[in-house]
C-alpha positions as CSV (number, residue, x, y, z in Angstrom):
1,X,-18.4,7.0,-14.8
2,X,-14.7,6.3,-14.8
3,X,-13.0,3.3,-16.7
4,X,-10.3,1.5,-16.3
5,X,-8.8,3.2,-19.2
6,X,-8.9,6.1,-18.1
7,X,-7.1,5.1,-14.5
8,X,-4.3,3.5,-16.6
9,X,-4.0,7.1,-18.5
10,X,-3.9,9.1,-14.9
11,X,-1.6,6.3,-13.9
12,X,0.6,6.4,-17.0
13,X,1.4,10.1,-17.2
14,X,2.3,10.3,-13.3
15,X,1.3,14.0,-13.4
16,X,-0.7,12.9,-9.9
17,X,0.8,15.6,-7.2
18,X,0.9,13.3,-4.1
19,X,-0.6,14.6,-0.4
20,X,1.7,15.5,2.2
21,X,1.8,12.4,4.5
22,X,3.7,12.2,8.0
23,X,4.6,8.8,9.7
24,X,3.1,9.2,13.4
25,X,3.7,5.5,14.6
26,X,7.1,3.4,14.4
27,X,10.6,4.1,14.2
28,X,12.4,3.8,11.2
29,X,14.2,0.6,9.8
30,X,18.0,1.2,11.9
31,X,15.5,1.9,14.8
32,X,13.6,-1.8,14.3
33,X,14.1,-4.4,16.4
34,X,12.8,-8.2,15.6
35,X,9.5,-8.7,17.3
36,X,7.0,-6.8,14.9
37,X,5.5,-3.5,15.0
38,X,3.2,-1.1,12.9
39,X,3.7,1.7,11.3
40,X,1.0,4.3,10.5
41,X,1.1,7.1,7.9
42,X,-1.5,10.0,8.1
43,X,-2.3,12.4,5.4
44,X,-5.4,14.9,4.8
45,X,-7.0,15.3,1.2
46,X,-7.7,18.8,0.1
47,X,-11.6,17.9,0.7
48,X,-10.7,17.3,5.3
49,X,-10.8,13.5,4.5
50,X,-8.1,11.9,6.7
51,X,-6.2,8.9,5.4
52,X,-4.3,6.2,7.8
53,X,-2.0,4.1,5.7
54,X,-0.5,0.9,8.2
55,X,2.2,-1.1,7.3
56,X,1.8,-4.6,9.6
57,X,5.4,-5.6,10.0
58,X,6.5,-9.3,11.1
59,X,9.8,-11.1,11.2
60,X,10.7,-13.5,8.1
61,X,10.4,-17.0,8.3
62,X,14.0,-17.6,7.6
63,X,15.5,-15.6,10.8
64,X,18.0,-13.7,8.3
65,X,17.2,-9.7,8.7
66,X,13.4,-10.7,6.9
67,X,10.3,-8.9,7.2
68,X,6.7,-9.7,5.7
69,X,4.4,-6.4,5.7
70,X,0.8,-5.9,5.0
71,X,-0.7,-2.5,4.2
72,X,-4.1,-1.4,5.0
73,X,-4.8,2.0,4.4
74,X,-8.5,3.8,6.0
75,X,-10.3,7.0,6.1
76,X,-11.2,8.7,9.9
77,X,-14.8,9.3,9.9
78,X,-15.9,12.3,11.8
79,X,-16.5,10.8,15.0
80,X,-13.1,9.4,14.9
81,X,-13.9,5.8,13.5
82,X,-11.7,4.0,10.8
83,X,-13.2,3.3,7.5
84,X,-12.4,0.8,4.6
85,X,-15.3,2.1,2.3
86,X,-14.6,4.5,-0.7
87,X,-15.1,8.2,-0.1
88,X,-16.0,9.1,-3.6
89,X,-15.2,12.7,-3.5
90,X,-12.7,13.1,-6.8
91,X,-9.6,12.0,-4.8
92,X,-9.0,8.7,-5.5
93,X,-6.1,9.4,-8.1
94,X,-3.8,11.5,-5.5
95,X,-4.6,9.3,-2.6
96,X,-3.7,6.3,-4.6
97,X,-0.1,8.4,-5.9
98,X,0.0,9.4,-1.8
99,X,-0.1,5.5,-0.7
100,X,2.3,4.9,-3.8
101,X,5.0,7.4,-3.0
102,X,4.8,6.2,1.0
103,X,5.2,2.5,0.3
104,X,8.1,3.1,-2.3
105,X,9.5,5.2,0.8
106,X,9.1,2.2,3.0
107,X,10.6,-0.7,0.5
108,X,13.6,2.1,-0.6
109,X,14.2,2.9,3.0
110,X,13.3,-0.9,4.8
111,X,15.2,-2.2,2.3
112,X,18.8,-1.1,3.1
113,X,18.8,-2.8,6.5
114,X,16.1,-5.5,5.9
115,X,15.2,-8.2,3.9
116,X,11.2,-7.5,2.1
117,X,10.6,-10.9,1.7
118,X,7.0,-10.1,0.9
119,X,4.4,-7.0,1.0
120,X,0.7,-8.1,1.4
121,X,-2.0,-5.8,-0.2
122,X,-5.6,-6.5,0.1
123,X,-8.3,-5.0,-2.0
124,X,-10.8,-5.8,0.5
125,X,-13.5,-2.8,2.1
126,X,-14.6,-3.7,5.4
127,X,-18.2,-5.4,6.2
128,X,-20.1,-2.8,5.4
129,X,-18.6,-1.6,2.1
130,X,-20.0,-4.3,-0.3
131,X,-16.8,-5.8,-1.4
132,X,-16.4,-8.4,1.0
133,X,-18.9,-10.4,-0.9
134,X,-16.8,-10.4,-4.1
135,X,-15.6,-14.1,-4.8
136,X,-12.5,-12.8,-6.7
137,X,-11.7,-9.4,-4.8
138,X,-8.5,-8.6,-7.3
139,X,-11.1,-8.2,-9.9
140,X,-13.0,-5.8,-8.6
141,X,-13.1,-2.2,-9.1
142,X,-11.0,-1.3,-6.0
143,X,-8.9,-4.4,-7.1
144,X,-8.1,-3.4,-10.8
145,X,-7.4,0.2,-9.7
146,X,-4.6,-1.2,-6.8
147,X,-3.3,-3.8,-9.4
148,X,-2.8,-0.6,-12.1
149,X,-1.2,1.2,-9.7
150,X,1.1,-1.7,-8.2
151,X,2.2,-2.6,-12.0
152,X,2.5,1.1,-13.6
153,X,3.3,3.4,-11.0
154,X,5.3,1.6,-7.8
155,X,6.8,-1.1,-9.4
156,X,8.5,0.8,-12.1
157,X,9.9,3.4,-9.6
158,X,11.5,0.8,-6.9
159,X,15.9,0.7,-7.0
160,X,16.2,-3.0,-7.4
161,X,13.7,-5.4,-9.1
162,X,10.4,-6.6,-7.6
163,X,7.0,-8.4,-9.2
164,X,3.2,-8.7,-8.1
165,X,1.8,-11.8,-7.7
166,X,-1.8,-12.3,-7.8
167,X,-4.2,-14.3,-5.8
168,X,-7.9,-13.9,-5.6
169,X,-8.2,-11.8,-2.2
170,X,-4.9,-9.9,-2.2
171,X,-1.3,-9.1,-4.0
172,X,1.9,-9.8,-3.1
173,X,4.8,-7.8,-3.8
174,X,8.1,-9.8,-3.4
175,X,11.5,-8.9,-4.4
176,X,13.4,-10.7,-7.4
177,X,16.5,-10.6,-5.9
178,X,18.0,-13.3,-3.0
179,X,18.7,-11.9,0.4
180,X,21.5,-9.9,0.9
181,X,21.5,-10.3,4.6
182,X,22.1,-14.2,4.6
């Protein structure tokens, strides 16, 4: 069985080698026009499980060079369908340093032309995974392993300052800076 503890150890001493990942939807942030648009990630595990990390992007609410995101990230199943449920096959710390190293890519990179106002992540498996039913998602497994990850390992590793805010269903990660664009 693996405990918290021991995430926050495999977390801590960032010896997690991340996948290779490729983006295969989107253009890049000098490329971005206002409107929205999604950007999707791909990587492969060394076990043939296929990973699709999406980053949901929208305009800000202010109209000064803001974006919101929301990341989802899913498994292909074999017939081609997306999946939200866990794959349990020994993974889970390199996915997780995967997803980390291609959203620090994303803020480091969106970050130079665009304002992040916030970054939506929700701990939530899909109907047939079990954790809808949680009342407080964040503290679910799933949820304390994102939250560990968000706090030790991306958070840490960003160029300018950021926090995670926590709600019952999902995290947001919002700058602590003002908008440079304004």
């Amino acid at each position: 069985m693996i405990k918290l503890k021991d995430i926050l150890y495999e977390i801590g001493d960032a010896s997690t080698k991340p996948f290779k990942y490729k983006l295969i939807a989107g253009v890049w942030a000098d490329e971005y026009k206002e409107g929205g648009m999604i950007l999707l990630y791909e990587f492969t595990t060394d076990k043939g499980t296929v990973y699709n990390l999406t980053i949901d992007i929208d305009d800000g609410n202010d109209g000064n060079r803001s974006i919101n995101a929301e990341i989802d990230f899913s498994t292909k199943t074999a017939g081609g369908e997306v999946s939200m449920d866990d794959t349990n096959l020994g993974e889970q710390y390199r996915v997780m340093a995967t997803i980390k190293d291609i959203v620090i890519e994303f803020i480091e990179e969106w970050s130079k032309k665009w304002y992040i106002d916030k970054i939506e992540i929700s701990p939530i498996k899909s109907s047939d995974g079990g954790d809808d039913d949680v009342i407080d998602a964040v503290d679910s497994r799933r949820g304390k392993l994102y939250l560990a990850y968000i706090r030790k390992a991306l958070i840490p590793n960003l160029s300018k300052p950021h926090g995670v805010r926590v709600f019952s269903h999902h995290f947001l990660i919002q700058p602590y800076f003002d908008n440079p664009f304004e």
